[in-house]
Residue, then its C-alpha position, 0 to 999 in steps of 0.5 A: x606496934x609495928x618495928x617497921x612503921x616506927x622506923x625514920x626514912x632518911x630522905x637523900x639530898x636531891x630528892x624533894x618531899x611535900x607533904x599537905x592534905x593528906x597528900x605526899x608528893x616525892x619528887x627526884x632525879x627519876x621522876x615525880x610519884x603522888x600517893x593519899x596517905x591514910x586518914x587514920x595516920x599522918x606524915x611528920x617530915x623533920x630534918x631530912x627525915x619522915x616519921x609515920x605518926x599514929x593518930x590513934x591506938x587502934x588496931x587497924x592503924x597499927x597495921x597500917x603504920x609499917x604498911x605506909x612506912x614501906x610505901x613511902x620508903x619505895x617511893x622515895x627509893x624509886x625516885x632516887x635510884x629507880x627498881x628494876x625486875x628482870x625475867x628470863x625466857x627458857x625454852x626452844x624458840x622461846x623469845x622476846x623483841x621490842x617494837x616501841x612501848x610493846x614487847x612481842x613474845x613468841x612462847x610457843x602458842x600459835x601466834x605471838x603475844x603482843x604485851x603493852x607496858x603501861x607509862x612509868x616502866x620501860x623494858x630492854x630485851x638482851x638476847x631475846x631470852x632476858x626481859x629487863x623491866x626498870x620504873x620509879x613505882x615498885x608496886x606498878x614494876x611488880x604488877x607488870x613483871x606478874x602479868x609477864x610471868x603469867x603469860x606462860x608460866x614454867x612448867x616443872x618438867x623442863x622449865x619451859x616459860x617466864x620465870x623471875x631470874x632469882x626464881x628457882x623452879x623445882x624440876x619434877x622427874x617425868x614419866x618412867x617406862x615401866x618393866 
């Protein structure tokens, strides 16, 4: 049985939690996320807490209790206090910049790359090399910040490209001439 999924998850004073036909909604102070819950499981809301409920023993839906748990967990994280991902641009005329719901990167290709953030996640660009992306859904956060990073991902001779900021790159030693 899974440790997670048997785990209650408080919810705060100013978020709002229904829950009908297999349907959760939170709603708080960031905004409103909706998600299906398995039929196999179901949701027990009590006193400013919600359980995840097995309907049966099986297997499968033992696997599914810690998954769900944690779903909801970040819902009710995103709409209280919201998650944020933060990249960093390394690399000579390497950089980002706004325009709108767009940001435009110039990562050495021979034109920029316009990337479209889809609704629910905004970006701030500090010092054209630092992209911050903030959103009440961590799954749709993750998602973006991967496709980012999957424009020109670092290279391990300089570490030129988009790399997570708490992302190590280990740097491999380069061609030696020989004697």
């Amino acid at each position: 049985m899974s440790r997670i999924g048997k785990k209650p998850i408080l919810v705060p004073e100013k978020v709002k939690v229904t829950y009908s036909e297999k349907k959760l909604t939170v709603q708080g102070a960031k905004g409103i996320l909706s998600r299906t819950i398995h039929p196999d499981l179901d949701l027990s809301i009590e006193d400013g807490a919600i359980n995840v409920v097995l309907k049966n023993d099986d297997r499968k839906v033992k696997a599914l209790q810690g998954m769900t748990r944690s779903i909801v967990d970040n819902m009710v994280v995103g709409v209280s206090k919201g998650f944020e991902r933060i990249l960093e641009i390394n690399g000579i005329g390497y950089r980002a910049e706004a325009k709108g719901n767009n940001i435009i990167f110039n990562l050495g290709f021979s034109h920029p790359v316009d990337f479209a953030l889809p609704e629910g996640i905004s970006a701030e660009i500090d010092k054209n090399n630092t992209v911050k992306l903030s959103g009440i859904d961590k799954e749709k956060l993750g998602q973006v910040a991967a496709s980012i990073r999957r424009i020109r991902p670092p290279e391990p001779y300089k570490g030129k490209g988009v790399k997570y900021l708490e992302e190590k790159i280990q740097k491999k030693a380069g061609k030696t001439g020989t004697k």
